[in-house]
C-alpha atoms as an extended CHARMM CRD file, in Angstrom:
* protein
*
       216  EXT
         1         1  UNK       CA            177.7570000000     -140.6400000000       42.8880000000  PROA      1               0.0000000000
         2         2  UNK       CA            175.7490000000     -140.5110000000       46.5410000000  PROA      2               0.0000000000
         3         3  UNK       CA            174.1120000000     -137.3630000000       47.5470000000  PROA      3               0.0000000000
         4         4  UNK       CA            176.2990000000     -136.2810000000       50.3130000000  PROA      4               0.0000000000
         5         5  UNK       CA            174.4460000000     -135.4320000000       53.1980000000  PROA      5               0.0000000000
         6         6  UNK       CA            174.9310000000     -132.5960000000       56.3730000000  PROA      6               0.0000000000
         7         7  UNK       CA            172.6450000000     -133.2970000000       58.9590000000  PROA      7               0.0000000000
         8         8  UNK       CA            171.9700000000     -130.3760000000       61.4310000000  PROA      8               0.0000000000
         9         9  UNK       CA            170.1060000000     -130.6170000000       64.2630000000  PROA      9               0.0000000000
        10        10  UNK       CA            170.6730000000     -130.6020000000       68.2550000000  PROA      10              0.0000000000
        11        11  UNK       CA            168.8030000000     -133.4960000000       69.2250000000  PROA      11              0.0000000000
        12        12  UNK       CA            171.2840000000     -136.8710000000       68.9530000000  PROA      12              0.0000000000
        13        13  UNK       CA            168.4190000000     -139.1950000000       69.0760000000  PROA      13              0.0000000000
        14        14  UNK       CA            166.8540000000     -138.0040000000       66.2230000000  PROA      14              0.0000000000
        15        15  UNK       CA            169.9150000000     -137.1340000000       64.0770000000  PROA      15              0.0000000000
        16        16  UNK       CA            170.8230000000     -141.2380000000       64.6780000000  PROA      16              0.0000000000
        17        17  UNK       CA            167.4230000000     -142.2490000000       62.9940000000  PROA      17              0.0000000000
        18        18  UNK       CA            168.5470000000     -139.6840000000       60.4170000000  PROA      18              0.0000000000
        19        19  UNK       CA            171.4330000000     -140.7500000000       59.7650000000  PROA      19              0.0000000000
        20        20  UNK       CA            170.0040000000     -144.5050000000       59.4510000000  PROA      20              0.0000000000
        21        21  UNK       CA            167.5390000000     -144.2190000000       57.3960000000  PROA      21              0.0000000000
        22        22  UNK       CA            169.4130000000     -141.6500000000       54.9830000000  PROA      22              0.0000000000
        23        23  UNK       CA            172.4860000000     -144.3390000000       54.7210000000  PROA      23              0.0000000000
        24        24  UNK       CA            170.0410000000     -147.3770000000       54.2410000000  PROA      24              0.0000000000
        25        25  UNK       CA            169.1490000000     -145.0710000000       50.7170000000  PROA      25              0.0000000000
        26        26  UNK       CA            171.2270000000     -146.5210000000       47.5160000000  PROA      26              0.0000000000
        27        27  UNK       CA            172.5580000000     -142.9330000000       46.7910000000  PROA      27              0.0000000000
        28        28  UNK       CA            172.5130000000     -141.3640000000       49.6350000000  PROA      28              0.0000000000
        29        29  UNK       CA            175.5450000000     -140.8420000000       52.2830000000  PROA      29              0.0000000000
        30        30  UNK       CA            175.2050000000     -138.6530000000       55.4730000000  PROA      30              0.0000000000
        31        31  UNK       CA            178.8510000000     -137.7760000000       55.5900000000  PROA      31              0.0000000000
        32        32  UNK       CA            178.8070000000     -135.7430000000       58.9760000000  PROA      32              0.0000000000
        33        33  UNK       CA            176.7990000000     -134.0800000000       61.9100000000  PROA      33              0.0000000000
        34        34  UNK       CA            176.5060000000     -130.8090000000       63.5950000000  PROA      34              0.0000000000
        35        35  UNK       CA            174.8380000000     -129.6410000000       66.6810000000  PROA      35              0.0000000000
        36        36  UNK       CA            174.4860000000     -126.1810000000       66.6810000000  PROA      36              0.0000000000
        37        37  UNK       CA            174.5390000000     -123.7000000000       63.6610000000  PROA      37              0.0000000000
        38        38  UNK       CA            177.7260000000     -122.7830000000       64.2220000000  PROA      38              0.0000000000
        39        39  UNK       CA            178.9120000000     -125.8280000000       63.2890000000  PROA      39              0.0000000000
        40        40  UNK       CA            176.6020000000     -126.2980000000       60.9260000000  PROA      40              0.0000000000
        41        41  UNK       CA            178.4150000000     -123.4220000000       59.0510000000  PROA      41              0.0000000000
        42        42  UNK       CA            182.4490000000     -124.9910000000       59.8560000000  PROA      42              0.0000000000
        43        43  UNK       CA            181.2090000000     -128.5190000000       58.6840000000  PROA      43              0.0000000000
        44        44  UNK       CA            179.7390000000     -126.8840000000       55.5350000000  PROA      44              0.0000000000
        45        45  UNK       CA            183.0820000000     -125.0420000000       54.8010000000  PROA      45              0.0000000000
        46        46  UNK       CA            185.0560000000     -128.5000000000       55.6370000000  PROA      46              0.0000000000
        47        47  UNK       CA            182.9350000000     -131.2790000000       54.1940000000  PROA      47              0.0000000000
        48        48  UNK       CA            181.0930000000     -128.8670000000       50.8050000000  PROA      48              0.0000000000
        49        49  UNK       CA            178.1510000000     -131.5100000000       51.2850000000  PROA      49              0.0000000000
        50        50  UNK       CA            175.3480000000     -131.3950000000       48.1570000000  PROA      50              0.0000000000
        51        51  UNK       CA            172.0650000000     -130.7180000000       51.0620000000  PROA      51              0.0000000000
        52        52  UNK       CA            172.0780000000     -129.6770000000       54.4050000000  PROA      52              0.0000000000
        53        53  UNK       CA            169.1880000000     -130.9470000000       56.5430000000  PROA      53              0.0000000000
        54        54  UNK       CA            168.4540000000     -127.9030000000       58.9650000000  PROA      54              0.0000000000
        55        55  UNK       CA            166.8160000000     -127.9960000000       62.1540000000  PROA      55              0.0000000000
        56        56  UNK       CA            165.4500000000     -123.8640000000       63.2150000000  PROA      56              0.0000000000
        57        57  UNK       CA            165.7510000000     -124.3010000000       67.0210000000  PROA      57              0.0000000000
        58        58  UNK       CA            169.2530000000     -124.6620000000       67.2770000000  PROA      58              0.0000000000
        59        59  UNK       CA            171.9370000000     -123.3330000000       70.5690000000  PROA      59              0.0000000000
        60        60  UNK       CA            174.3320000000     -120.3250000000       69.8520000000  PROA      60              0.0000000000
        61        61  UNK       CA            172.5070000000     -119.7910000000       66.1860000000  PROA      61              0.0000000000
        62        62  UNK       CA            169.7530000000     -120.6390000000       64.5420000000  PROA      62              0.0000000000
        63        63  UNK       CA            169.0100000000     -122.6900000000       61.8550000000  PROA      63              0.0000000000
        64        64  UNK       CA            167.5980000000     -119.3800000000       59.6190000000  PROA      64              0.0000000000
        65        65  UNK       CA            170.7220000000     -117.7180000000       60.7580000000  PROA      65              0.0000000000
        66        66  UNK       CA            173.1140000000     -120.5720000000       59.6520000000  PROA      66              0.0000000000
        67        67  UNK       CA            171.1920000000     -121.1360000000       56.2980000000  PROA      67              0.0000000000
        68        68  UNK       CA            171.9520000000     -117.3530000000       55.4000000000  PROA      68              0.0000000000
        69        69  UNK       CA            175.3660000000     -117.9010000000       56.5190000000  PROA      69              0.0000000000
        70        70  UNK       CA            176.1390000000     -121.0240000000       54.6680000000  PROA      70              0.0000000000
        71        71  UNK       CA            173.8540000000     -119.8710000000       51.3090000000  PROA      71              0.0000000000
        72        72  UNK       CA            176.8860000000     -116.6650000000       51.4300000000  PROA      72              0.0000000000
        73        73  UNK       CA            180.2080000000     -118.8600000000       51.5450000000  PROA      73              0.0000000000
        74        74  UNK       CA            178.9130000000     -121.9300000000       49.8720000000  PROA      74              0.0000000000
        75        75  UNK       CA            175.8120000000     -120.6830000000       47.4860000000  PROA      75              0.0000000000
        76        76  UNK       CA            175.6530000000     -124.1940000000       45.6920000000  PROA      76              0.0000000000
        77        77  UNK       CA            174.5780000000     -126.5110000000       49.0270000000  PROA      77              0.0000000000
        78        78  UNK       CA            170.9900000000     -126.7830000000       49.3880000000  PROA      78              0.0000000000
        79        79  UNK       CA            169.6400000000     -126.2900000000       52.0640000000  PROA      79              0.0000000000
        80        80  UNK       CA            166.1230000000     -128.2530000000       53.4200000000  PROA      80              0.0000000000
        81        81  UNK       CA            164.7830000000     -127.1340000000       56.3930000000  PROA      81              0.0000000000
        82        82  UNK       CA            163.0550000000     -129.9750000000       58.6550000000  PROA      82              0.0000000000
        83        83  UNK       CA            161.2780000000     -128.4320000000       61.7140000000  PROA      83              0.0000000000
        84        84  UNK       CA            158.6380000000     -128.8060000000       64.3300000000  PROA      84              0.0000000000
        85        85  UNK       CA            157.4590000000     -125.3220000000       63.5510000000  PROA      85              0.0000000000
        86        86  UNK       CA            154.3070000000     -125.6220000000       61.0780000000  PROA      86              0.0000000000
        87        87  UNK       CA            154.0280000000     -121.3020000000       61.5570000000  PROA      87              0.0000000000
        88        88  UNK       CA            153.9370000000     -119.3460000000       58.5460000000  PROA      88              0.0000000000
        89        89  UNK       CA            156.9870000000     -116.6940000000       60.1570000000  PROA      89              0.0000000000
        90        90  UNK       CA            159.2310000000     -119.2900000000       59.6900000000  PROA      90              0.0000000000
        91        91  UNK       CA            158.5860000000     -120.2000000000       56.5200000000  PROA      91              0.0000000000
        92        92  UNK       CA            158.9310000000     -117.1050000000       55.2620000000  PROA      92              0.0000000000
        93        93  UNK       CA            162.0530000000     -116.5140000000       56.6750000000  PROA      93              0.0000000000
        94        94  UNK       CA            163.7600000000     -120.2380000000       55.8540000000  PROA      94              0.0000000000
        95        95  UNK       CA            163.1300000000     -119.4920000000       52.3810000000  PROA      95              0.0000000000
        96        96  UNK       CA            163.8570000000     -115.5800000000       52.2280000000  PROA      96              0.0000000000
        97        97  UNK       CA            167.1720000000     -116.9660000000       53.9640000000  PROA      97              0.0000000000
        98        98  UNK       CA            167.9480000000     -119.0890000000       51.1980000000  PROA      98              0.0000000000
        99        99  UNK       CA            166.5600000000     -123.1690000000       51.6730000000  PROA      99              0.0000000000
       100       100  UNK       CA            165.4640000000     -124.8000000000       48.7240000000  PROA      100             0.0000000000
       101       101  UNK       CA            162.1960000000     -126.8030000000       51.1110000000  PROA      101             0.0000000000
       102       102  UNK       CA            160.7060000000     -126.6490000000       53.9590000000  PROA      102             0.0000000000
       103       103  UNK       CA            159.1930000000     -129.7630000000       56.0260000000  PROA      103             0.0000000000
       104       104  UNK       CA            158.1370000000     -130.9760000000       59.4140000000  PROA      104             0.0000000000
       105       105  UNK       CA            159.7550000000     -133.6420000000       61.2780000000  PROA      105             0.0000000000
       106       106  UNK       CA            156.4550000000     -135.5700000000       61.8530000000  PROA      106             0.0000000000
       107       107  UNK       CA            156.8630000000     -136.0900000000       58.0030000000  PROA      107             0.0000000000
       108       108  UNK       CA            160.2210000000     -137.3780000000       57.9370000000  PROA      108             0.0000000000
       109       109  UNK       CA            159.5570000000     -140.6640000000       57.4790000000  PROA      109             0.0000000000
       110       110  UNK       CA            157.1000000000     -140.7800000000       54.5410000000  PROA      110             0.0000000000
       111       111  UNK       CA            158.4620000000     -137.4730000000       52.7110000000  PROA      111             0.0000000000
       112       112  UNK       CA            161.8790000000     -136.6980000000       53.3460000000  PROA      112             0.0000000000
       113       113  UNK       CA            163.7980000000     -138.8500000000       50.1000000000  PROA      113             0.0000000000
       114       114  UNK       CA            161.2110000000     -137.2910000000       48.1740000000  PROA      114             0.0000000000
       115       115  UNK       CA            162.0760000000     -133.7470000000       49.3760000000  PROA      115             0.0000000000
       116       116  UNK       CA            166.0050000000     -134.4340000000       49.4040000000  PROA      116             0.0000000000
       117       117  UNK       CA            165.3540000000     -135.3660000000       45.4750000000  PROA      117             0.0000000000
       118       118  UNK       CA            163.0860000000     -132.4260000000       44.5100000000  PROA      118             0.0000000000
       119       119  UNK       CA            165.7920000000     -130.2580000000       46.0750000000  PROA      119             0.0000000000
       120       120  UNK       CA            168.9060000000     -131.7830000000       44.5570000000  PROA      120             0.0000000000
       121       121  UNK       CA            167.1640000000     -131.2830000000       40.9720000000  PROA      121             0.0000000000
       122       122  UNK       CA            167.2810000000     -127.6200000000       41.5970000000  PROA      122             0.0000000000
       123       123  UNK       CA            163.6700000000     -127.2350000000       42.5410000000  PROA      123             0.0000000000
       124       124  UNK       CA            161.7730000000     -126.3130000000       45.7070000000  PROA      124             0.0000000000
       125       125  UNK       CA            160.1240000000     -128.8540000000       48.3580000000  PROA      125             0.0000000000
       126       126  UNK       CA            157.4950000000     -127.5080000000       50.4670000000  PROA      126             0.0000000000
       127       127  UNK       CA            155.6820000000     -130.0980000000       52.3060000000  PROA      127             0.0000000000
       128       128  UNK       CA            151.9300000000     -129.8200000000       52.4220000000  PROA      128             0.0000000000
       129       129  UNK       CA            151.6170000000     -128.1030000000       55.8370000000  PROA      129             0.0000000000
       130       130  UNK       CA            153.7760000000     -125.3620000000       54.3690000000  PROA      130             0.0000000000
       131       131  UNK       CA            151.8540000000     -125.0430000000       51.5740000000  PROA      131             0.0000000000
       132       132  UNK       CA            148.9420000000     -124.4460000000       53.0520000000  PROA      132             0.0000000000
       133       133  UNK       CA            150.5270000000     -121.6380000000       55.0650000000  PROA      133             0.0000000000
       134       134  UNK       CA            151.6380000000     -120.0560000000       52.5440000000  PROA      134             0.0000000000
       135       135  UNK       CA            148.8570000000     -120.3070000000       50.3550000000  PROA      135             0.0000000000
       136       136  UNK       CA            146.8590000000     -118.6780000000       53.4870000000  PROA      136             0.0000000000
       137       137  UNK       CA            149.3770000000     -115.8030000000       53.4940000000  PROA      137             0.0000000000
       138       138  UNK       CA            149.0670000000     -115.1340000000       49.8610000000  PROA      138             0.0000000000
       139       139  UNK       CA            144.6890000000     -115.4030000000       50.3060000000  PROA      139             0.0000000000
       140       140  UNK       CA            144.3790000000     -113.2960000000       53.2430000000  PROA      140             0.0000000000
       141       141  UNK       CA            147.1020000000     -110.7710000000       51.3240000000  PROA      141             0.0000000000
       142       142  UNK       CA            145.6850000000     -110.6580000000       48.2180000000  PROA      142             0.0000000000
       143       143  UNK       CA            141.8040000000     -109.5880000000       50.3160000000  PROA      143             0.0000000000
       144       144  UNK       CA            143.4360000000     -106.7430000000       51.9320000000  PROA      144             0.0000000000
       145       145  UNK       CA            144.8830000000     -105.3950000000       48.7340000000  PROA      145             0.0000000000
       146       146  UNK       CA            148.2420000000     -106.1390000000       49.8600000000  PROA      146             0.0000000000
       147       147  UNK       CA            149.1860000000     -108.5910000000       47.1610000000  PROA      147             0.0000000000
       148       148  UNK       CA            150.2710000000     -105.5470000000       44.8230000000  PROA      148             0.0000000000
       149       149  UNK       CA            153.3240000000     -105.5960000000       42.7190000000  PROA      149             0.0000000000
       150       150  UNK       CA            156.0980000000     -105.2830000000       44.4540000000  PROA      150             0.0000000000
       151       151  UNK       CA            158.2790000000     -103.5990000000       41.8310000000  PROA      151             0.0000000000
       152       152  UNK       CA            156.6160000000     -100.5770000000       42.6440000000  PROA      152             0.0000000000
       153       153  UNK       CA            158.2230000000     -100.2950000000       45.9280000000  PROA      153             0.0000000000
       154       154  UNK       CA            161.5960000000     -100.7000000000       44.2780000000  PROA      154             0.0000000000
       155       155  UNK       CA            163.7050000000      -96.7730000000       44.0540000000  PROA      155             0.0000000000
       156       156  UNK       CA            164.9080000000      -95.5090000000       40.8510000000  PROA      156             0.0000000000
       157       157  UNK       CA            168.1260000000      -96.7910000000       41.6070000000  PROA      157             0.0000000000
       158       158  UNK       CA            167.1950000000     -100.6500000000       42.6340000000  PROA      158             0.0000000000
       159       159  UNK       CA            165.2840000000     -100.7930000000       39.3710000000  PROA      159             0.0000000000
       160       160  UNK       CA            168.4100000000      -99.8040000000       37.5870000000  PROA      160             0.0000000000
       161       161  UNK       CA            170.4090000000     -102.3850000000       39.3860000000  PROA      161             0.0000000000
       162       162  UNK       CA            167.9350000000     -104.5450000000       39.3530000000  PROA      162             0.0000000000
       163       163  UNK       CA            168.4650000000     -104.6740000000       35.3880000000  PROA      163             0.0000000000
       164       164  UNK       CA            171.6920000000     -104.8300000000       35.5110000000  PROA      164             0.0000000000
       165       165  UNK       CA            172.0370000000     -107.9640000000       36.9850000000  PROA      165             0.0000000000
       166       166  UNK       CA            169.6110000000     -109.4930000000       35.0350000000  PROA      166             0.0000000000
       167       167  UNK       CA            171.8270000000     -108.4320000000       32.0400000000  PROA      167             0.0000000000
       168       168  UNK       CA            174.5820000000     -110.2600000000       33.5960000000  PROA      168             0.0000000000
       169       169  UNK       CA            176.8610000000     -107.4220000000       35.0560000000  PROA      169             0.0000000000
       170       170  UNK       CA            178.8670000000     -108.1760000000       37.9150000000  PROA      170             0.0000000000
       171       171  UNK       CA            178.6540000000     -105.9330000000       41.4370000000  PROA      171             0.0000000000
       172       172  UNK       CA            182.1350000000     -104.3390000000       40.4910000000  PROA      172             0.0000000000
       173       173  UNK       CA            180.8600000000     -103.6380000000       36.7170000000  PROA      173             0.0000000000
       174       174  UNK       CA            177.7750000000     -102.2840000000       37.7830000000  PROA      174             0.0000000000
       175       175  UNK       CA            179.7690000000      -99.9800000000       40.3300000000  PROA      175             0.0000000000
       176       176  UNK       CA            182.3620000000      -98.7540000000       38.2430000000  PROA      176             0.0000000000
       177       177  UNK       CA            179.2970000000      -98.1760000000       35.6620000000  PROA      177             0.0000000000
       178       178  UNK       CA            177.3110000000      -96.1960000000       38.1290000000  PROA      178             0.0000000000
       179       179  UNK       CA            179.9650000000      -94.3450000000       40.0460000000  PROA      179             0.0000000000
       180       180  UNK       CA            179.0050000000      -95.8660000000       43.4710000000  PROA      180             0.0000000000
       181       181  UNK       CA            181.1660000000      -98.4230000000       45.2920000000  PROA      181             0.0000000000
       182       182  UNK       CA            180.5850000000     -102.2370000000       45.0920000000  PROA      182             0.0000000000
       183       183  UNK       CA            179.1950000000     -102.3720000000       48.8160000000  PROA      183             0.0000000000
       184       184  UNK       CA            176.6390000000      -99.9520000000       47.9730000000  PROA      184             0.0000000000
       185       185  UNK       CA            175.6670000000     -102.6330000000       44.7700000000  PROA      185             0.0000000000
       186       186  UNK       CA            175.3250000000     -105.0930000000       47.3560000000  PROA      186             0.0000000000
       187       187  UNK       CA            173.4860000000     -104.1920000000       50.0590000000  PROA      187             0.0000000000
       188       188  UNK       CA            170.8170000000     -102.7280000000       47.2280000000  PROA      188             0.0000000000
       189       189  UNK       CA            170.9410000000     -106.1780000000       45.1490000000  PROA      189             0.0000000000
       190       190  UNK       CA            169.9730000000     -107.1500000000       49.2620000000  PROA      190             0.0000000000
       191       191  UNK       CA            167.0160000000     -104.8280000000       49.2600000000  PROA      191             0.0000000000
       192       192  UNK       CA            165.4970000000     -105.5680000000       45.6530000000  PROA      192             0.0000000000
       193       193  UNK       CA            165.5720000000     -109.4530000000       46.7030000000  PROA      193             0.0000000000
       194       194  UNK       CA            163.5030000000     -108.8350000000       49.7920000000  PROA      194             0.0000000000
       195       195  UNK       CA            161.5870000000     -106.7220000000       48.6310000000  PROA      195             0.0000000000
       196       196  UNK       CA            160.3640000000     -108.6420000000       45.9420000000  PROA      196             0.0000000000
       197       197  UNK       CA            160.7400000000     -112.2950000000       48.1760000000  PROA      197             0.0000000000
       198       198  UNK       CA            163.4480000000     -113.5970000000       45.3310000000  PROA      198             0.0000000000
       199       199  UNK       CA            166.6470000000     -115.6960000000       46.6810000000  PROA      199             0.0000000000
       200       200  UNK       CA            168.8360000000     -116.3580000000       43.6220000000  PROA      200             0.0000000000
       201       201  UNK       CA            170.2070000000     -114.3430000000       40.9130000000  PROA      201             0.0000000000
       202       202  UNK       CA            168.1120000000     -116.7700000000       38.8690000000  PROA      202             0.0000000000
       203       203  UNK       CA            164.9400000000     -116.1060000000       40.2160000000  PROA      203             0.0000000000
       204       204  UNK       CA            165.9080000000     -112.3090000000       39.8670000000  PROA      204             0.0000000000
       205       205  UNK       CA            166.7430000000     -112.8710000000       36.3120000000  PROA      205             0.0000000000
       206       206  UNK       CA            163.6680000000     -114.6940000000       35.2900000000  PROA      206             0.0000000000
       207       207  UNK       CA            161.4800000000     -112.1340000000       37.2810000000  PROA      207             0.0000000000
       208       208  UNK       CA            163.2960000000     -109.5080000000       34.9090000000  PROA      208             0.0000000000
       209       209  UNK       CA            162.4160000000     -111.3150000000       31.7520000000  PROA      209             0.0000000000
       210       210  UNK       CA            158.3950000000     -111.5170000000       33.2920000000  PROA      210             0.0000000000
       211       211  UNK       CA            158.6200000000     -107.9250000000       34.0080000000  PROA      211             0.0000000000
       212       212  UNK       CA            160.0490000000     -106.9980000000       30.2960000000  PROA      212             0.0000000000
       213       213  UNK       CA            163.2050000000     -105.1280000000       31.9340000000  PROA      213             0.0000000000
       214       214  UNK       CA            165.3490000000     -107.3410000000       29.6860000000  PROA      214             0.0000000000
       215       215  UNK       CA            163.6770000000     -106.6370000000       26.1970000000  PROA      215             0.0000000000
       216       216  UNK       CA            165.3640000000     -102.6600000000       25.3280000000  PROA      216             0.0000000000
């Protein structure tokens, strides 16, 4: 079975030596294109490809914009980001949106199968320009006392939920259960995951267990 491949980006030239060097891979298949993130999103929903490579600079939308998109209707595509952009904003926001990696084009050649693997396995890819961004983010946090934990900024209420779905209740249980409607679950499940930077119910679930929310 080939990885099957989305390629996203605006620039033909570029998606062409993509596309190349991704097909001349033994199980790997780039089985379409997209120019904008708009399309991005339609050839997502049409072709349910295992990774999309995303490009951030993108016409009509975004490539953070179409990752958030795509994670919502199709939450099983991966999504690796490959940019030009080495600043720390973006990679922040790339992964709060939901990609599994983050890399720079320059790197393409020597890192990308490696990334596309990484990802596939379930893991995260951050190449080692992004690393050292974020590893400067956390540094220059954790000196101004910022690096606190962030489950004290959580309400009464997104701790509760926050449980909840660790347990393994759905939005509608957990509504019924506290008398609120299944919108309102959402948009706080939405809140506790920024707040505490988590993108999958996963991550939520083993931050639960770390926290000891799961053990009464």
């Amino acid at each position: 079975m080939k990885i099957r491949i989305l390629l996203a980006d605006d620039h033909t030239i570029l998606r062409a030596g993509l596309k190349m060097m991704l097909n001349a891979q033994p199980d790997m298949e780039v089985v379409g294109e997209a120019q904008d993130g708009k399309q991005a999103i339609q050839e997502t929903q049409r072709l349910q490809p295992d990774i999309v490579l995303m490009d951030i600079t993108m016409p009509d939308l975004n490539g953070i914009e179409a990752t958030k998109q795509i994670k919502k209707i199709a939450p099983d595509v991966k999504i690796l980001v490959l940019t030009m952009h080495e600043h720390d904003e973006y990679v922040f926001q790339a992964l709060r949106a939901g990609a599994s990696g983050y890399m720079l084009k320059e790197a393409a050649d020597t890192e990308l199968i490696t990334a596309l693997h990484v990802i596939l396995s379930g893991q995260f890819y951050l190449s080692p320009a992004a690393q050292s961004v974020m590893v400067g983010d956390y540094l220059q946090r954790s000196k101004t006392g910022e690096e606190k934990d962030s489950y004290s900024s959580l309400t009464e209420r997104e701790r509760e939920i926050l449980k909840l779905v660790a347990e393994g209740f759905t939005n509608n249980q957990i509504a019924e259960r506290l008398v609120i409607s299944p919108k309102t679950v959402d948009t706080h499940r939405t809140h506790i995951m920024d707040k505490l930077n988590l993108h999958s119910r996963a991550e939520l679930v083993k931050y639960a267990m770390r926290r000891g929310l799961l053990e009464d």
